[in-house]
Structure formats: structure tokens, C-alpha cells
C-alpha positions in Angstrom: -0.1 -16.6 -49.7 -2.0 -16.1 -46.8 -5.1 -14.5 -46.8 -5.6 -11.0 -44.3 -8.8 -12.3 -42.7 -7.1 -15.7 -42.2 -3.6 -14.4 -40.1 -6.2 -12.4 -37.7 -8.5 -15.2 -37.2 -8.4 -16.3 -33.4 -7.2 -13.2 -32.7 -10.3 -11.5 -30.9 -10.6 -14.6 -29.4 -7.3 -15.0 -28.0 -7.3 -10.7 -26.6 -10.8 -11.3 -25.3 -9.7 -14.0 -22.5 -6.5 -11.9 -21.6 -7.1 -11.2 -18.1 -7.0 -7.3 -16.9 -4.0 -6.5 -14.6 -5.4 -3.6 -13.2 -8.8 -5.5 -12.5 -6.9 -8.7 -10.4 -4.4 -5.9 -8.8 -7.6 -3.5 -7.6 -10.6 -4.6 -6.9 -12.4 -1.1 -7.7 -15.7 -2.7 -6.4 -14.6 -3.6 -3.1 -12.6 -0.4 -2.8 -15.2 1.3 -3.7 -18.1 0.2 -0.9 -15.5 0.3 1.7 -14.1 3.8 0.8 -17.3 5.9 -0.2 -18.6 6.9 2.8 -14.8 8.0 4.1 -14.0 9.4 0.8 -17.1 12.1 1.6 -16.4 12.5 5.3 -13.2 13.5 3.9 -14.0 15.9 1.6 -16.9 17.3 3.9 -14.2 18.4 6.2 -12.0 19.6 3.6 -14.7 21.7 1.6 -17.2 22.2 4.4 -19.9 21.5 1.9 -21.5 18.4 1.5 -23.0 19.0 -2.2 -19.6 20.1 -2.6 -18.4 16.9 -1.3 -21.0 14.5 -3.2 -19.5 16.1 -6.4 -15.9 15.9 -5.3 -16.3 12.1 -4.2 -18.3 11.2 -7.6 -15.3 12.5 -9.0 -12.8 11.0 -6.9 -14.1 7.9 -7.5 -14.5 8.4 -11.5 -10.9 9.5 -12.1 -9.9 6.3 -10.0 -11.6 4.3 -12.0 -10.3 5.5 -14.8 -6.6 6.0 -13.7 -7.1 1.9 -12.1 -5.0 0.3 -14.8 -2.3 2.8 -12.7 -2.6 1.4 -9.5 0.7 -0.2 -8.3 0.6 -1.8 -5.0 4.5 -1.5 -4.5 3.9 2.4 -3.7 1.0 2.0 -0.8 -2.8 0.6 -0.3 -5.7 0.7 -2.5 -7.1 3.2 0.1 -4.1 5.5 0.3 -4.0 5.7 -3.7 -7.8 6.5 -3.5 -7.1 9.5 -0.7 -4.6 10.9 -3.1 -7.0 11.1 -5.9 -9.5 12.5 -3.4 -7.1 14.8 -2.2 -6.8 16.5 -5.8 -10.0 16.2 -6.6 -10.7 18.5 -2.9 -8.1 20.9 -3.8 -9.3 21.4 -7.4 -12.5 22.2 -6.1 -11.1 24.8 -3.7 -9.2 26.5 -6.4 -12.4 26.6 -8.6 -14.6 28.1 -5.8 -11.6 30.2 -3.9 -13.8 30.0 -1.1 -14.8 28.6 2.1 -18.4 27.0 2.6 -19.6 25.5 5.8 -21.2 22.2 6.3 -22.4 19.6 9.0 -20.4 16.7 9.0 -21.9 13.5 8.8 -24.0 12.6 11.7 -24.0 8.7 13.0 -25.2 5.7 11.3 -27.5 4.6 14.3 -30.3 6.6 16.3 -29.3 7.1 19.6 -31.6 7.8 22.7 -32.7 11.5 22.9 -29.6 12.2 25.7 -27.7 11.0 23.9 -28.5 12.2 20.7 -28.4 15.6 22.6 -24.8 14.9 23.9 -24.1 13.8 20.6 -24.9 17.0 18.6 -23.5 19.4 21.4 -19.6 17.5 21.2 -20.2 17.4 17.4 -21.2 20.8 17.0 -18.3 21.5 19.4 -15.7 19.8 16.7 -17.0 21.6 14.2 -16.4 25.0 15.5 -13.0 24.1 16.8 -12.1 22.5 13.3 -13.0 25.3 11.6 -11.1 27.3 13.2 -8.0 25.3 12.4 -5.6 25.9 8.9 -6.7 24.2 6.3 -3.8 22.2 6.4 -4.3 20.9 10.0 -8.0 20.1 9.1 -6.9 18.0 6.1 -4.1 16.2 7.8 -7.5 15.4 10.8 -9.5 14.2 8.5 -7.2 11.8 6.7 -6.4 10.0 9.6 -9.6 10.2 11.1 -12.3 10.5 8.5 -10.4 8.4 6.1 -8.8 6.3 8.8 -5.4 6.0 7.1 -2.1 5.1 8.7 0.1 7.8 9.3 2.3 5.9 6.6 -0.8 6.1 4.3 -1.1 10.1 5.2 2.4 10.4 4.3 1.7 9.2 1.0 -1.2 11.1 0.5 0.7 14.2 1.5 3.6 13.7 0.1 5.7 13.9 3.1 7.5 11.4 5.4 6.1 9.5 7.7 7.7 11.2 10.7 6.4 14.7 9.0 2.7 13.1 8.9 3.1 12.0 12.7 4.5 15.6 13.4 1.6 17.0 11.7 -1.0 15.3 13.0 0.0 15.3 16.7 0.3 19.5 16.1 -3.1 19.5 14.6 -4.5 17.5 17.4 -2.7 19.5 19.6 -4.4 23.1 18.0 -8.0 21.0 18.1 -7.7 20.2 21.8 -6.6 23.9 22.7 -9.5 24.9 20.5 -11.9 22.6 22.2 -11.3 23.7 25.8 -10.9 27.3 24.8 
């Protein structure tokens, strides 16, 4: 008879070079650096708060990490997947609050000359009022093709709509923003 110990010897061994799926199908660290700062601008615009958005992108990113084994490239990009979890992660933080906050967006990455710093602020700040003044919906759909820089077909996903819907969307949010803006 064989002993216990003996069958399962090898075994750890054997388990522990078993490469993870989810880690060669995602590469959660290069997702990560190239989606943070988009993953905020997006929930910035959604929650118009950014301590509100810090929290909502640390979470974002947590429940992605843990949800990566999930990840199935047949149904869209890393990036869309991300968005989605971003997305609920927004809207649970609306529900909790059940309110609106206000808050800057993020400003550029470079210093630009006092003009155009100037310039800058005054089209920014601009944006901002006009966005606010949008539906929630139209400033969500904005800033997940905009913030987040996904394809329509990666908004569509995110939204849960086709991909004509997300181009319909978007072009009537755009629509309400430039009205807004020359109002």
C-alpha cells in the first residue's frame, strides 16, 4: 500500500509551475499604468468629485484585479472590461451619496505659458459648466469616449447597448455640449 504523504509528493511542485490564465490573458500591470489616469478622468466627470473619484478608481481597479481570472478577451479589450467595472463602481457611489458634488477636472500634464494657461482655464471652465449642465447620461457616455478614450464599440460594451446606440448617443450628447457651449 501506498503511503498518503507518498501519492501527494510532487504535487505542490507540479501546481506551483502551472501557469495563471488570467495572468498571460491580462496583463493587470500594464492595464493598470495605462488606464489609471483615464479611469479617474472618468469618474471625475461622472461623480464631479475627485476624492470621490480617487476612491471610486482605487476601487475600480481592486475589483478588477480581483475579478482578472474573469477577463475573456472574446467579449472586448482589457480597457473596455476595465470601464465596465469603473462604470459600477461610479454608479455605486452615486447611489450611496444620492447626490451631486462638483469638481475640477483634471488640468494638463505640462505648464503652459501664462496665455495660454489663461486660455486654457477659461475653455476648461467653459466645459465644465456646459457638462454640467448635461444629463448624467450624456456626461457619462462624453466621458467614455473622451476621458477614457474608448471606441464607440468599446462604449457599447460598457453601456450595454449596440454600437449604433453608442454612436447615436454620443453624437446627441456632443450635440447638447456644443449648444451648451455657445449658449
Amino acid at each position: 500500500m501506498v503511503s498518503r504523504d507518498r501519492r501527494s509528493e510532487g504535487v505542490t511542485a507540479t501546481t506551483a509551475t502551472v501557469p495563471d490564465t488570467a495572468d498571460r490573458a491580462l496583463d493587470f500591470d500594464a492595464l493598470y499604468r495605462e488606464s489609471r489616469d483615464d479611469v479617474f478622468a472618468y469618474a471625475a466627470t461622472l461623480l464631479r468629485d475627485s476624492a470621490a473619484a480617487e476612491d471610486v478608481t482605487a476601487s475600480a481597479f481592486e475589483r478588477a484585479y480581483r475579478k482578472r481570472s474573469r477577463f475573456d478577451a472574446r467579449r472586448g479589450s482589457p480597457r473596455a472590461w476595465l470601464f465596465g467595472i469603473a462604470r459600477n463602481a461610479a454608479l455605486d457611489e452615486l447611489r450611496k451619496r444620492k447626490r451631486a458634488a462638483t469638481a475640477p477636472l483634471p488640468g494638463p500634464l505640462h505648464e503652459p505659458g501664462p496665455d495660454e494657461a489663461a486660455e486654457q482655464a477659461a475653455e476648461r471652465d467653459a466645459v465644465r459648466v456646459a457638462l454640467s449642465g448635461l444629463a448624467a447620461r450624456d456626461r457619462e457616455v462624453i466621458a467614455l469616449k473622451y476621458h477614457a478614450d474608448l471606441s464607440n464599440a468599446e462604449v457599447a460594451d460598457v453601456l450595454g447597448v449596440s454600437v449604433s446606440n453608442a454612436g447615436t448617443l454620443l453624437n446627441r450628447a456632443m450635440n447638447k455640449l456644443r449648444e451648451a457651449l455657445d449658449a
